[in-house]
N, CA, C and O atoms as CSV, one atom per row, in Angstrom:
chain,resi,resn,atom,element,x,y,z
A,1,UNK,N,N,71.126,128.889,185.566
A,1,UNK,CA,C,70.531,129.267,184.310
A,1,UNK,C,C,70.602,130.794,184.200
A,1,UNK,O,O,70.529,131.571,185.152
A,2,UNK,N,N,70.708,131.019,183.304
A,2,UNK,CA,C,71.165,132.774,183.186
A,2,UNK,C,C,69.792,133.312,182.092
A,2,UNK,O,O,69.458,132.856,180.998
A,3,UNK,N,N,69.440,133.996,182.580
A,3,UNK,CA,C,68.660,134.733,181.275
A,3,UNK,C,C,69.062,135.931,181.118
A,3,UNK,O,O,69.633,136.637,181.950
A,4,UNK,N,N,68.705,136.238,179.805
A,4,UNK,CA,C,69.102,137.551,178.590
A,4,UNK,C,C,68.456,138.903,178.919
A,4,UNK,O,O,67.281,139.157,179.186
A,5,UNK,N,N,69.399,139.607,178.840
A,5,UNK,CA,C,68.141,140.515,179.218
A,5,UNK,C,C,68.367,141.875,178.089
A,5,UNK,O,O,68.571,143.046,178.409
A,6,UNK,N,N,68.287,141.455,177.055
A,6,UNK,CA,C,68.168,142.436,175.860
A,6,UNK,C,C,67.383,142.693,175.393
A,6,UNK,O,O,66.308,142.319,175.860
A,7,UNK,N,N,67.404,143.599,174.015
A,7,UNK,CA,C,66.599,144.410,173.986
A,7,UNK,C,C,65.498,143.813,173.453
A,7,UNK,O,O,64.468,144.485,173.389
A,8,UNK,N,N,65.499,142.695,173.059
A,8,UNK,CA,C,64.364,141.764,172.598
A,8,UNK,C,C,63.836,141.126,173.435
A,8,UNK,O,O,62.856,140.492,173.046
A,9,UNK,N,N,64.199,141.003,174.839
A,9,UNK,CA,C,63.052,140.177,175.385
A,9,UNK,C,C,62.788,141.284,176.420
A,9,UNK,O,O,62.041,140.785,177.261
A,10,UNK,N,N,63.079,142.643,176.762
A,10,UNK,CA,C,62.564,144.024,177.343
A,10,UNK,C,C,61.408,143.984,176.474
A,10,UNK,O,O,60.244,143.822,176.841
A,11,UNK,N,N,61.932,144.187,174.994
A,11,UNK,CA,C,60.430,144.896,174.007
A,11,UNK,C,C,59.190,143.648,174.439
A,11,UNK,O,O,57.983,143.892,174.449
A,12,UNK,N,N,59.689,142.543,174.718
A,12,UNK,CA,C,58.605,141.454,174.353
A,12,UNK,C,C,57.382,141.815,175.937
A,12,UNK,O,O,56.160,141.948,176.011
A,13,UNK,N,N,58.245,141.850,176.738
A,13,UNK,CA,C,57.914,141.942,177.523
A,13,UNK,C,C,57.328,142.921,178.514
A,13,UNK,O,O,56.842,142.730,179.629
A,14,UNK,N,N,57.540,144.232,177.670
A,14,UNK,CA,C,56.750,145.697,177.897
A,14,UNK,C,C,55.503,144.843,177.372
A,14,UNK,O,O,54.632,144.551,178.191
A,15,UNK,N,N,55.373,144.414,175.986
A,15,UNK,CA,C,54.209,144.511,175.308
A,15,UNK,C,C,53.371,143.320,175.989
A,15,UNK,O,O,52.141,143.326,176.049
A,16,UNK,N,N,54.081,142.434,176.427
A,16,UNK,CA,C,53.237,141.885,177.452
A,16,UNK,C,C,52.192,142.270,178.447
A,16,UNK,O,O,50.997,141.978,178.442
A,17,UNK,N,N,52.915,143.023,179.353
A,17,UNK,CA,C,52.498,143.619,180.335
A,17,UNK,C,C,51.593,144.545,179.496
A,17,UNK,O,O,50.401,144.553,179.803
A,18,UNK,N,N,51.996,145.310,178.498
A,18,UNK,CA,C,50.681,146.232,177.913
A,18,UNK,C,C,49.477,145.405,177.729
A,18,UNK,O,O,48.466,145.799,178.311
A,19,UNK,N,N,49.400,144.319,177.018
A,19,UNK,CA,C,48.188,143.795,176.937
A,19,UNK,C,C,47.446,143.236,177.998
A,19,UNK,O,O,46.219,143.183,177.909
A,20,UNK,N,N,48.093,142.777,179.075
A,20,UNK,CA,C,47.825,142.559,180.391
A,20,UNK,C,C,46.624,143.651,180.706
A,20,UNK,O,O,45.427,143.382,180.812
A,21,UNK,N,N,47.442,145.366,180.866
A,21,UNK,CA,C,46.946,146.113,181.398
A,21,UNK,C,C,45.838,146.212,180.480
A,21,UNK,O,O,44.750,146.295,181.051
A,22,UNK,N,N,45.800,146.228,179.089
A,22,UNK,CA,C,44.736,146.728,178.245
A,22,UNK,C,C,43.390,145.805,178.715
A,22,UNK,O,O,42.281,146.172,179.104
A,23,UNK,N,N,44.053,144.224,178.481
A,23,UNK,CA,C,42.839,143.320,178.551
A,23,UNK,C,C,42.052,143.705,180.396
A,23,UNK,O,O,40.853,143.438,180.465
A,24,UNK,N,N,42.689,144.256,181.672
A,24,UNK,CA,C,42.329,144.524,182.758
A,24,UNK,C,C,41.477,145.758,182.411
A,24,UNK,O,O,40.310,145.623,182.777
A,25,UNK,N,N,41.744,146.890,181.821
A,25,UNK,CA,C,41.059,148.244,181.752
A,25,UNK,C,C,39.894,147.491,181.241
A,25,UNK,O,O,38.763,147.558,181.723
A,26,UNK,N,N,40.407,146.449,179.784
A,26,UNK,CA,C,38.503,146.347,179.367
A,26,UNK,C,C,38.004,145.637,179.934
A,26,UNK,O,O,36.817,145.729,179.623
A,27,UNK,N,N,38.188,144.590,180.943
A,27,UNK,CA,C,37.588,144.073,182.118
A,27,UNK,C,C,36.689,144.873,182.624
A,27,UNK,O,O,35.470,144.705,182.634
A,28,UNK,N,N,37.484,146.014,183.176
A,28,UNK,CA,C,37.288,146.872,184.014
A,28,UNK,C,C,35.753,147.564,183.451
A,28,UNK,O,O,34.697,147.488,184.079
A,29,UNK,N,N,35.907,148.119,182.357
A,29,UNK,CA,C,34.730,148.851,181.644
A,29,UNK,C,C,33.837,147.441,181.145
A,29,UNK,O,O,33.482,147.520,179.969
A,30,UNK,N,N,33.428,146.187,181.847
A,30,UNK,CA,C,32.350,145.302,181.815
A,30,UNK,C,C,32.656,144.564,180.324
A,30,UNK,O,O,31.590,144.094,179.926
A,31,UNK,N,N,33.560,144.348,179.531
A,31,UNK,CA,C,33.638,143.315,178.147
A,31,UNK,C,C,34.834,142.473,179.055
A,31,UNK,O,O,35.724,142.857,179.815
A,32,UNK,N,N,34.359,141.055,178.548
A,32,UNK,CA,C,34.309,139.840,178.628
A,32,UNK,C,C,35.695,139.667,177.861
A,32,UNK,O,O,36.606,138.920,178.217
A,33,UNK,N,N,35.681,140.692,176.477
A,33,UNK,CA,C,37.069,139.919,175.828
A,33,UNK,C,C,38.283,140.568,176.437
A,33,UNK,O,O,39.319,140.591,175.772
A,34,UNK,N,N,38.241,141.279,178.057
A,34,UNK,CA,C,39.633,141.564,178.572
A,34,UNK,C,C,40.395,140.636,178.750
A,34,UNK,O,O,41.610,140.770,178.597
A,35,UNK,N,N,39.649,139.141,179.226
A,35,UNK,CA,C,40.389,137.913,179.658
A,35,UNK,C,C,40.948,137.421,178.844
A,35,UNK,O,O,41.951,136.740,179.058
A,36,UNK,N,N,40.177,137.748,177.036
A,36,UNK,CA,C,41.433,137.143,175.913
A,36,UNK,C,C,42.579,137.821,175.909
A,36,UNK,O,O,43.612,137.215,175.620
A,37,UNK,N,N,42.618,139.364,176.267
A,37,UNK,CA,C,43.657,140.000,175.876
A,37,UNK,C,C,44.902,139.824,177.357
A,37,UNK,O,O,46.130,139.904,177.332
A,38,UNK,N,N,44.050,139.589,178.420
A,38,UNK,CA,C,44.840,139.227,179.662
A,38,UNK,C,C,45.724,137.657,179.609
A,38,UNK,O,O,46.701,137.478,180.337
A,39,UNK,N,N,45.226,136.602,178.658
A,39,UNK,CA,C,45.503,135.672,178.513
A,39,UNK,C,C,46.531,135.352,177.381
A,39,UNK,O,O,47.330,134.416,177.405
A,40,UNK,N,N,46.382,136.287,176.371
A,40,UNK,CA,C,47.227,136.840,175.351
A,40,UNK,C,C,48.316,137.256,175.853
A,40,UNK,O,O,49.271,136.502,175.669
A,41,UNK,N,N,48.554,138.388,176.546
A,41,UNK,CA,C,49.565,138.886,177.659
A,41,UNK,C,C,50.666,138.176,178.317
A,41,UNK,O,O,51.868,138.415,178.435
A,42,UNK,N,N,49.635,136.913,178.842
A,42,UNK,CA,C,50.688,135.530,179.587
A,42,UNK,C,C,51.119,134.935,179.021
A,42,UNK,O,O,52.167,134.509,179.505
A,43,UNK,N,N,50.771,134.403,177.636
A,43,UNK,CA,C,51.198,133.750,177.276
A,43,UNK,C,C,52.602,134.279,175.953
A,43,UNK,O,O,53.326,133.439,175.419
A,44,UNK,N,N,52.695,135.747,175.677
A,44,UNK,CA,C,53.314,136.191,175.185
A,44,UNK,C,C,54.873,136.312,176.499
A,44,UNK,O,O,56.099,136.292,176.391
A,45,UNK,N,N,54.271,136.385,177.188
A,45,UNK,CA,C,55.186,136.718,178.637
A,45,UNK,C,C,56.004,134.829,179.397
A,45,UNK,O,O,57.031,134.523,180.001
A,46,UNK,N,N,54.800,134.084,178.875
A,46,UNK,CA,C,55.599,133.294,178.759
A,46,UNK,C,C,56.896,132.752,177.761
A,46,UNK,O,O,58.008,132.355,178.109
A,47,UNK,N,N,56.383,132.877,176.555
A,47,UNK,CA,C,57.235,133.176,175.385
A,47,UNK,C,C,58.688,133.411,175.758
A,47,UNK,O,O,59.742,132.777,175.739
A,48,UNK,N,N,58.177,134.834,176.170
A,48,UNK,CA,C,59.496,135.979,176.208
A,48,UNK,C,C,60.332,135.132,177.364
A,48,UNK,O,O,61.540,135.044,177.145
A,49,UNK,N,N,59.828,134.492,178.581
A,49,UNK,CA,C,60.798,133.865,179.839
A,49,UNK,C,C,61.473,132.820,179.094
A,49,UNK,O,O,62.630,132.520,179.385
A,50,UNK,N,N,60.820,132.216,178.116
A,50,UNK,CA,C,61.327,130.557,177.792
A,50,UNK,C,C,62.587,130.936,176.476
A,50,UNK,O,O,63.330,130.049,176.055
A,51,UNK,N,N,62.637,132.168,176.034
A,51,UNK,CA,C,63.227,132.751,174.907
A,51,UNK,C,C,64.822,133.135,175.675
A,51,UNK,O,O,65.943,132.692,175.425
A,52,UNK,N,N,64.403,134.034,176.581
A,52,UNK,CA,C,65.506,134.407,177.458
A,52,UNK,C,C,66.287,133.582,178.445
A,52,UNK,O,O,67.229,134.038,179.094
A,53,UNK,N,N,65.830,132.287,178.528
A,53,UNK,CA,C,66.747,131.255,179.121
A,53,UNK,C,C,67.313,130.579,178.601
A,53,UNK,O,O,67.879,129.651,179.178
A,54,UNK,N,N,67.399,130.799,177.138
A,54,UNK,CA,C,68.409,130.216,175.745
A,54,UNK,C,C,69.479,131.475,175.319
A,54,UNK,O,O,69.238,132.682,175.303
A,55,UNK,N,N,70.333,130.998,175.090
A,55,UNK,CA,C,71.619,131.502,174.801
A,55,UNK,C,C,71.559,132.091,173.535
A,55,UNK,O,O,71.208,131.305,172.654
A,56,UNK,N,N,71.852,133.516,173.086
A,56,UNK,CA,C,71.854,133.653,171.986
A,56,UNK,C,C,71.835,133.280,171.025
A,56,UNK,O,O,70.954,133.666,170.256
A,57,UNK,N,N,73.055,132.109,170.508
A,57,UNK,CA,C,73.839,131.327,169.842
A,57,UNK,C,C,72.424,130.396,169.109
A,57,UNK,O,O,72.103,130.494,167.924
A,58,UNK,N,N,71.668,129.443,170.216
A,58,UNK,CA,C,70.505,128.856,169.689
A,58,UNK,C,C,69.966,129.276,168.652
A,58,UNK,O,O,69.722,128.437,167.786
A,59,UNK,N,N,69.679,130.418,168.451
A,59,UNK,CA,C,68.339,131.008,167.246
A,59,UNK,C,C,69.366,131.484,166.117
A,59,UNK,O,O,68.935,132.263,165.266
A,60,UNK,N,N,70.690,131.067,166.056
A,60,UNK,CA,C,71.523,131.408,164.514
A,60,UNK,C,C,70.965,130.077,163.267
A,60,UNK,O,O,71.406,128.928,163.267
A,61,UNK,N,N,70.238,130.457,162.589
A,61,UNK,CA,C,69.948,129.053,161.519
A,61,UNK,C,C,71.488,128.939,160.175
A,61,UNK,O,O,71.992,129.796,159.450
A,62,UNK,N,N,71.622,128.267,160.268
A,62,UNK,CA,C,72.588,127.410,159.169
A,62,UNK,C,C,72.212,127.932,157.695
A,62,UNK,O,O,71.117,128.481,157.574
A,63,UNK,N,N,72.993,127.809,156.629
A,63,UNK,CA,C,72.658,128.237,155.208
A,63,UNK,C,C,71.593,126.914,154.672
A,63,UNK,O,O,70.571,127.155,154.029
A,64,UNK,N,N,71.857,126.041,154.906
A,64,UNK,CA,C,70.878,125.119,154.470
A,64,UNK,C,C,69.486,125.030,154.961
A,64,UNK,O,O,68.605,124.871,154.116
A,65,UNK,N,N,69.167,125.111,156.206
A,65,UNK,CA,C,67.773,125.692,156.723
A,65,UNK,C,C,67.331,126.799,156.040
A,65,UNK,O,O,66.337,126.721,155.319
A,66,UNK,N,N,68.050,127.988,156.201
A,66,UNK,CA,C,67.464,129.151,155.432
A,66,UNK,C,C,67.174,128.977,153.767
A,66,UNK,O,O,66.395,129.781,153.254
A,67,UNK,N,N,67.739,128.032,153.007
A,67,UNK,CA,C,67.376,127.611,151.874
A,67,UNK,C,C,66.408,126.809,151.710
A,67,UNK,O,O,65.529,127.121,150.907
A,68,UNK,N,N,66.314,125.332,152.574
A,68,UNK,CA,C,64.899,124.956,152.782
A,68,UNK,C,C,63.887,125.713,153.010
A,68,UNK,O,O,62.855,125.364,152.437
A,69,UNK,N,N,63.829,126.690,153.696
A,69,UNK,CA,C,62.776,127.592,154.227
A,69,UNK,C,C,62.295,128.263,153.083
A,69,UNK,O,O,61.244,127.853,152.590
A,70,UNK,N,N,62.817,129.119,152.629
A,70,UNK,CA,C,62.892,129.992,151.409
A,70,UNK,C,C,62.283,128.826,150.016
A,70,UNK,O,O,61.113,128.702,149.654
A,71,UNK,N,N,62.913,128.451,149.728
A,71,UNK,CA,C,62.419,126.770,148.290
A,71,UNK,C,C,60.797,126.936,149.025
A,71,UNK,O,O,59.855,127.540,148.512
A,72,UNK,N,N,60.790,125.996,150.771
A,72,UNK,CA,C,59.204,125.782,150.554
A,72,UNK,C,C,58.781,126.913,150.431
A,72,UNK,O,O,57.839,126.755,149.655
A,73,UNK,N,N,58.851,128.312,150.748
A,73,UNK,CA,C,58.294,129.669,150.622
A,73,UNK,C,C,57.330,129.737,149.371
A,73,UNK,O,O,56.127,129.993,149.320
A,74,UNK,N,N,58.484,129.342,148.109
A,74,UNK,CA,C,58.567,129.566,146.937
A,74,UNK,C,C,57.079,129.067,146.441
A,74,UNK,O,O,56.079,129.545,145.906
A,75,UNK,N,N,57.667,127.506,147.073
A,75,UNK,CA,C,56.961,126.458,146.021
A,75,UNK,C,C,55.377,126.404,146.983
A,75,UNK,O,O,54.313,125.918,146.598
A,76,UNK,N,N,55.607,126.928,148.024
A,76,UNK,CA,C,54.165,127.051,148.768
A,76,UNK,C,C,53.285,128.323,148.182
A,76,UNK,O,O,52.072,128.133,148.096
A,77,UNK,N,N,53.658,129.235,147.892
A,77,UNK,CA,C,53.407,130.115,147.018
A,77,UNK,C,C,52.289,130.328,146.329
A,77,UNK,O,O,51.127,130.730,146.373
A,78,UNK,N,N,53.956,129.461,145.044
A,78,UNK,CA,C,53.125,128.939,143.747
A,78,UNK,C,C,51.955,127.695,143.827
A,78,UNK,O,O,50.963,127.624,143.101
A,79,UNK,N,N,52.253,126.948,144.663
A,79,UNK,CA,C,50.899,126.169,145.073
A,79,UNK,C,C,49.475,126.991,145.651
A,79,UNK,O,O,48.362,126.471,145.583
A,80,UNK,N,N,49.671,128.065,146.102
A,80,UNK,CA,C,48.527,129.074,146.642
A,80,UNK,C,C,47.932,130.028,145.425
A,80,UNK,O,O,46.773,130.432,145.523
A,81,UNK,N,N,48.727,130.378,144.293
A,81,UNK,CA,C,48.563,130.834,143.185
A,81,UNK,C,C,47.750,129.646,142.272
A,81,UNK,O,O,46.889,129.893,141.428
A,82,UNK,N,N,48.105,128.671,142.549
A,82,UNK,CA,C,47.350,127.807,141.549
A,82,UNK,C,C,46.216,127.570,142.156
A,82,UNK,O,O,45.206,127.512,141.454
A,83,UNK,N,N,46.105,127.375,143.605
A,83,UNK,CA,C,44.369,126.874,144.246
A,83,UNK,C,C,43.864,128.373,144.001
A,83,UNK,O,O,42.700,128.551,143.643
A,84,UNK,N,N,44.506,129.169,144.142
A,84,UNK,CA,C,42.870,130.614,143.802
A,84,UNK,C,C,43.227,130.385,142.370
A,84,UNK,O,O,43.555,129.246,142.699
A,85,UNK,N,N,43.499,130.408,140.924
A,85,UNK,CA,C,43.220,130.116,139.858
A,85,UNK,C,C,42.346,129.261,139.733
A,85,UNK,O,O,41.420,129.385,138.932
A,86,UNK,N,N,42.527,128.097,140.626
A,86,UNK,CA,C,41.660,126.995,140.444
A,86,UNK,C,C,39.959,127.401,141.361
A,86,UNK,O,O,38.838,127.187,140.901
A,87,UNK,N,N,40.229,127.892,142.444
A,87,UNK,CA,C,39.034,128.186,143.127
A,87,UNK,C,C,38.282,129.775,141.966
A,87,UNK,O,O,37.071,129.966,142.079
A,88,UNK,N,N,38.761,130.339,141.385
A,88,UNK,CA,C,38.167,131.436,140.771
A,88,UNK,C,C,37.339,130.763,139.427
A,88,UNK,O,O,36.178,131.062,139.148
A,89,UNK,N,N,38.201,129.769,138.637
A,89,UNK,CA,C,37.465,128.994,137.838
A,89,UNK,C,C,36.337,128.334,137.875
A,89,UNK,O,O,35.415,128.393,137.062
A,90,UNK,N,N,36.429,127.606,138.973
A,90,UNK,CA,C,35.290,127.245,139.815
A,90,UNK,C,C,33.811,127.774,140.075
A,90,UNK,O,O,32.661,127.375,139.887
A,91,UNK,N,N,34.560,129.069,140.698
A,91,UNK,CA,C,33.354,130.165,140.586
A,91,UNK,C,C,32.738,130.865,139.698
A,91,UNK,O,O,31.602,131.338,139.678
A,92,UNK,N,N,34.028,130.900,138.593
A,92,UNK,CA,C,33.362,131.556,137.123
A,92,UNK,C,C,32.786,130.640,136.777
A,92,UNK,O,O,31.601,130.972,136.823
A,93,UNK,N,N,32.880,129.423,136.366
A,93,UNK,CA,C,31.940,128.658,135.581
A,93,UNK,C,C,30.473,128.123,136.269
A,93,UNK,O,O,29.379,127.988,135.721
A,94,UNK,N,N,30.853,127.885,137.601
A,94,UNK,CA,C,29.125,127.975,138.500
A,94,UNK,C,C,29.286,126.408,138.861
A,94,UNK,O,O,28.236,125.767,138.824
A,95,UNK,N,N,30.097,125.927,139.098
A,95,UNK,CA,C,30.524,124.397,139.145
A,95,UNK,C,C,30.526,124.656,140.648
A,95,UNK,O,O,29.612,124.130,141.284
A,96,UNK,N,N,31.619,125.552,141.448
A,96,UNK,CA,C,31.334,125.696,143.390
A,96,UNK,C,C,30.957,126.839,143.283
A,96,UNK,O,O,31.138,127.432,142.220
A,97,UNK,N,N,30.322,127.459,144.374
A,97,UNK,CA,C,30.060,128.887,144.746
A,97,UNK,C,C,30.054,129.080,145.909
A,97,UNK,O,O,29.053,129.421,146.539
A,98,UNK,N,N,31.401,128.855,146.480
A,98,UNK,CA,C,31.702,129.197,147.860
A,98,UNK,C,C,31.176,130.346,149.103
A,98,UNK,O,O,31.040,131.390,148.465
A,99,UNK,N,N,31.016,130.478,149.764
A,99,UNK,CA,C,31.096,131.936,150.585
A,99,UNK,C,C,32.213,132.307,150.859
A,99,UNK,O,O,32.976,131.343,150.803
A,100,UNK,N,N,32.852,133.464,151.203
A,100,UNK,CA,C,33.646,134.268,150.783
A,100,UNK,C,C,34.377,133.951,152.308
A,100,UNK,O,O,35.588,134.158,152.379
A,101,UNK,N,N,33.885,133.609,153.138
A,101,UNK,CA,C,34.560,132.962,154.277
A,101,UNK,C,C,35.249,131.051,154.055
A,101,UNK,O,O,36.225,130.449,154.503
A,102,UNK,N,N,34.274,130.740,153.277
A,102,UNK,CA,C,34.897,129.429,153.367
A,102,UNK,C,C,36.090,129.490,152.701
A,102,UNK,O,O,37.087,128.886,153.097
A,103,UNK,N,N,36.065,130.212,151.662
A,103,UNK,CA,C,37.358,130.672,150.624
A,103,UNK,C,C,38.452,130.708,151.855
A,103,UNK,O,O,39.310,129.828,151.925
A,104,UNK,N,N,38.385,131.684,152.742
A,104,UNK,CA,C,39.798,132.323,153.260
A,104,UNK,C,C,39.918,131.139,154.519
A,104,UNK,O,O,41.011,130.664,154.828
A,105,UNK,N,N,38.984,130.849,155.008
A,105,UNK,CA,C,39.148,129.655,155.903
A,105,UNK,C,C,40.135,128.603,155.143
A,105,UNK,O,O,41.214,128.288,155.645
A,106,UNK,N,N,39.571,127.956,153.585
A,106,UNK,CA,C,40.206,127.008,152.911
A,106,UNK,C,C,41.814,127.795,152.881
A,106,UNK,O,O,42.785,127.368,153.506
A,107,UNK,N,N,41.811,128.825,152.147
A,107,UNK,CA,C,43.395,128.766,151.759
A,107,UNK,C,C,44.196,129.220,152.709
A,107,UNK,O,O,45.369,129.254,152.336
A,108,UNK,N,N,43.994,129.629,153.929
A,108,UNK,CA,C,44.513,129.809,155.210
A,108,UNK,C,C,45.165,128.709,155.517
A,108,UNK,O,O,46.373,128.560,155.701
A,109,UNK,N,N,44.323,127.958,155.563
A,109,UNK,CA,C,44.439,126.575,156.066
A,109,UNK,C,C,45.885,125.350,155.091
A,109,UNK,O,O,46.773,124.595,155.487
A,110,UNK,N,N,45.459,125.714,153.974
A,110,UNK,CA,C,45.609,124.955,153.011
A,110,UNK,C,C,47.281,125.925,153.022
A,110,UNK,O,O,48.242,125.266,153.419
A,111,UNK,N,N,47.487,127.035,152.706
A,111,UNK,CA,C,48.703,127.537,152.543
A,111,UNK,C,C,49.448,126.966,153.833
A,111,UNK,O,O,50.342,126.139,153.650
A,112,UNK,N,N,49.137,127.349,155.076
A,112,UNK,CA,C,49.890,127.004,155.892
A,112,UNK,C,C,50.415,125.448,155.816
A,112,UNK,O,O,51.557,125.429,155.355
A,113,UNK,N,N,49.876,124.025,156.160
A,113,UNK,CA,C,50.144,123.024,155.812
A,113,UNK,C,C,50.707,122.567,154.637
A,113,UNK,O,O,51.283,121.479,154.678
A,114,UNK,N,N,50.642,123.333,153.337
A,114,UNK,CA,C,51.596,123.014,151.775
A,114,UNK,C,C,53.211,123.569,152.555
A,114,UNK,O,O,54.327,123.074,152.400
A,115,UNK,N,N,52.862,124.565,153.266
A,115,UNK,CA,C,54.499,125.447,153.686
A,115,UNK,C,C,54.963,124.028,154.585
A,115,UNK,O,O,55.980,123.438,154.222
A,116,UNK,N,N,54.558,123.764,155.193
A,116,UNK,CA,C,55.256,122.849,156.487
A,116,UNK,C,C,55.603,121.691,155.594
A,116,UNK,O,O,56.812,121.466,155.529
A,117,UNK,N,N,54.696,120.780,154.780
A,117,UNK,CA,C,54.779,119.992,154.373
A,117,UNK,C,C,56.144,119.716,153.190
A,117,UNK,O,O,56.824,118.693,153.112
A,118,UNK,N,N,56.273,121.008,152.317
A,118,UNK,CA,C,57.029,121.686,152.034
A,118,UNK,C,C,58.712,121.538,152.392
A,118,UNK,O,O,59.716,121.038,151.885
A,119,UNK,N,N,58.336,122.288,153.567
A,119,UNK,CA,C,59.833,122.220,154.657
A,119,UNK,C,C,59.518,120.953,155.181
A,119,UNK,O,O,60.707,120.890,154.867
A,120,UNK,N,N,59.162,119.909,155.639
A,120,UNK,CA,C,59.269,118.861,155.885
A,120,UNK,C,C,60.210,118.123,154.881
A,120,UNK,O,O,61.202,117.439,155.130
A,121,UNK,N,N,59.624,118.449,153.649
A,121,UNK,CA,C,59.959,117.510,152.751
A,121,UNK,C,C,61.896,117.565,152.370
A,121,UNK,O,O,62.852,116.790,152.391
A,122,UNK,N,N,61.543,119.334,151.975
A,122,UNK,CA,C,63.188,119.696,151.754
A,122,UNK,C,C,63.888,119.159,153.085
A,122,UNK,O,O,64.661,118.221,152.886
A,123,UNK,N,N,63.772,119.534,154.252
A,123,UNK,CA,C,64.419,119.059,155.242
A,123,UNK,C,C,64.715,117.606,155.170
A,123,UNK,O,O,65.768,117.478,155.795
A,124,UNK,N,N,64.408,116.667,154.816
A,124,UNK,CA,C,64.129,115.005,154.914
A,124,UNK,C,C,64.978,114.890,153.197
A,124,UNK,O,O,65.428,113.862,152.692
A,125,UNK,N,N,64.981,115.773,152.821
A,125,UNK,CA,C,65.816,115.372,150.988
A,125,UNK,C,C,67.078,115.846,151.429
A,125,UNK,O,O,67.985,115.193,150.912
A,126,UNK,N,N,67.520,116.846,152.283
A,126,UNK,CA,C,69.185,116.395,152.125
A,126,UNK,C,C,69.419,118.157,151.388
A,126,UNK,O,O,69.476,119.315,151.799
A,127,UNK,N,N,69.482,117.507,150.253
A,127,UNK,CA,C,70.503,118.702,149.261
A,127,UNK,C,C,69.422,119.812,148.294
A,127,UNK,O,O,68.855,119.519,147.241
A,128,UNK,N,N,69.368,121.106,149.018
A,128,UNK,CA,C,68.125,121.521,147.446
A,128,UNK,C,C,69.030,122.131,146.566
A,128,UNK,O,O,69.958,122.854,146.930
A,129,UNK,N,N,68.848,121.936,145.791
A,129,UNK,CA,C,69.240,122.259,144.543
A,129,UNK,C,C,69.133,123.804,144.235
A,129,UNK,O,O,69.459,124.237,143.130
């Protein structure tokens, strides 16, 4: 097995090790969240090993992927444009009155899964138009 050793999985992998060291220093000075940033670190570092034992060639996408991708982009979007129209209406008229966290929790949530669902779909139709 051969791994890569360019300039993309060097950068990945400095920044690895940086967060490593960062999340250890704040260890070091008594906070608790060094172990997220130490754990962050590994698992970016794992990333970078499992990246570099694939052949360049792997990560070239096709014209038709990049068009699926792009369509759901679009149409995930415009589906995120219409739920805050729809969630602002909501709030103007006094019908929901969300907290301002549940808002970004919802369309976080909600954008990401319209995108996949999205590219699921174009992917499984074949031809986009």
């Amino acid at each position: 097995m051969k791994i890569r050793t360019d300039e993309d999985v060097r950068n990945r992998l400095m920044i690895s090790m940086g967060l490593m060291a960062l999340g250890s220093a704040i260890r070091m000075l008594g906070f608790d969240i060094g172990y997220g940033w130490i754990l962050a670190g590994l698992i970016l570092t794992l990333g970078a090993l499992y990246n570099a034992a694939k052949p360049k060639e792997d990560f070239i996408e096709d014209e038709r992927s990049v068009r699926n991708k792009e369509k759901a982009g679009y149409h995930a979007f415009n589906t995120m444009l219409i739920l805050i129209i729809t969630l602002n209406s909501l709030y103007f008229y006094k019908i929901w009155m969300p907290s301002p966290p549940q808002i970004y929790a919802l369309l976080f949530l909600v954008g990401i899964y319209v995108w996949l669902a999205f590219q699921w779909m174009y992917n499984k139709k074949g031809d986009v138009e």
